[in-house]
N, C-alpha and C positions, 0 to 999 in steps of 0.2 A: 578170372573172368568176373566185370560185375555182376549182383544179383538181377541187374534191371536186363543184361545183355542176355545172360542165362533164362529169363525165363520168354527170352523172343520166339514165338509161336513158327512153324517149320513146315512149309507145305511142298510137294515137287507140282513139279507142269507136266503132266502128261496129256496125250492128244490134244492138246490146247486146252486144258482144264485144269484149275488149281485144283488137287487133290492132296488128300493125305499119306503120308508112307506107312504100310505096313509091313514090309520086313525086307531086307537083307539079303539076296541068292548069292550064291558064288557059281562061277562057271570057267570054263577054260578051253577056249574054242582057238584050236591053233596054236597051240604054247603061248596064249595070251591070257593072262592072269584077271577075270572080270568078276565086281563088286556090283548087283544088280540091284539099285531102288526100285522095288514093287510096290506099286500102288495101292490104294483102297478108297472104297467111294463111303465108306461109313466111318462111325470114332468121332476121334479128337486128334487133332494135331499136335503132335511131337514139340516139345518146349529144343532151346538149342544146345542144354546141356544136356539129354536125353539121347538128341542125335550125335554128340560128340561122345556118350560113350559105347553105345552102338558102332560107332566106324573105330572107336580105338582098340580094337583088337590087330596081333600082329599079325593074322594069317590075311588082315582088309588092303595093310599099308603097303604094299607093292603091287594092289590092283587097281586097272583102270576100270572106271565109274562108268554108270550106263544108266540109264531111266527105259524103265518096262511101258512100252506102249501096244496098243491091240496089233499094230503090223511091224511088230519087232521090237527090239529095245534099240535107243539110239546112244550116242555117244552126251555125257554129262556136258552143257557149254557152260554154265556158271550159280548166279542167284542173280536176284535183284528185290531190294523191299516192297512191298504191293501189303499196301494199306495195314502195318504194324505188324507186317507177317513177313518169313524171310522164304524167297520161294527160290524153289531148285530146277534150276532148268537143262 
């Protein structure tokens, strides 16, 4: 990975807010294997090799993705760039 791609800034969307992640849940609700982005509203945001070694552990890669919102966490639909930043939605 370049050094310029590695150090792209890494926000999620929750309730319709760019915010910061601050850690990691796992859960497993129904033999369903879930890897939970939790939020934070303070900090600094996660550079993109920081979030890549964060999720590379093997007990993350056969979980599905969810982003933690106040009325539940929803299912992960993608990213998109938003002004030099890579957001999670």
């Amino acid at each position: 990975m370049p050094t310029k791609i590695k150090k792209t800034l890494v926000q999620l969307r929750a309730d319709g807010v760019q915010t910061n992640l601050d850690k990691i849940a796992t859960a497993e609700i129904n033999d369903e294997r879930q890897a939970i982005l939790v939020p934070k509203t303070s900090g600094h945001p996660l550079h993109l090799w920081e979030l890549a070694v964060l999720l590379d552990k093997p007990e993350l890669r056969t979980r599905y993705l969810y982003v933690q919102e106040k009325a539940g966490k929803r299912p992960l639909f993608g990213f998109q760039q938003v002004a030099n930043v890579l957001v999670i939605n």
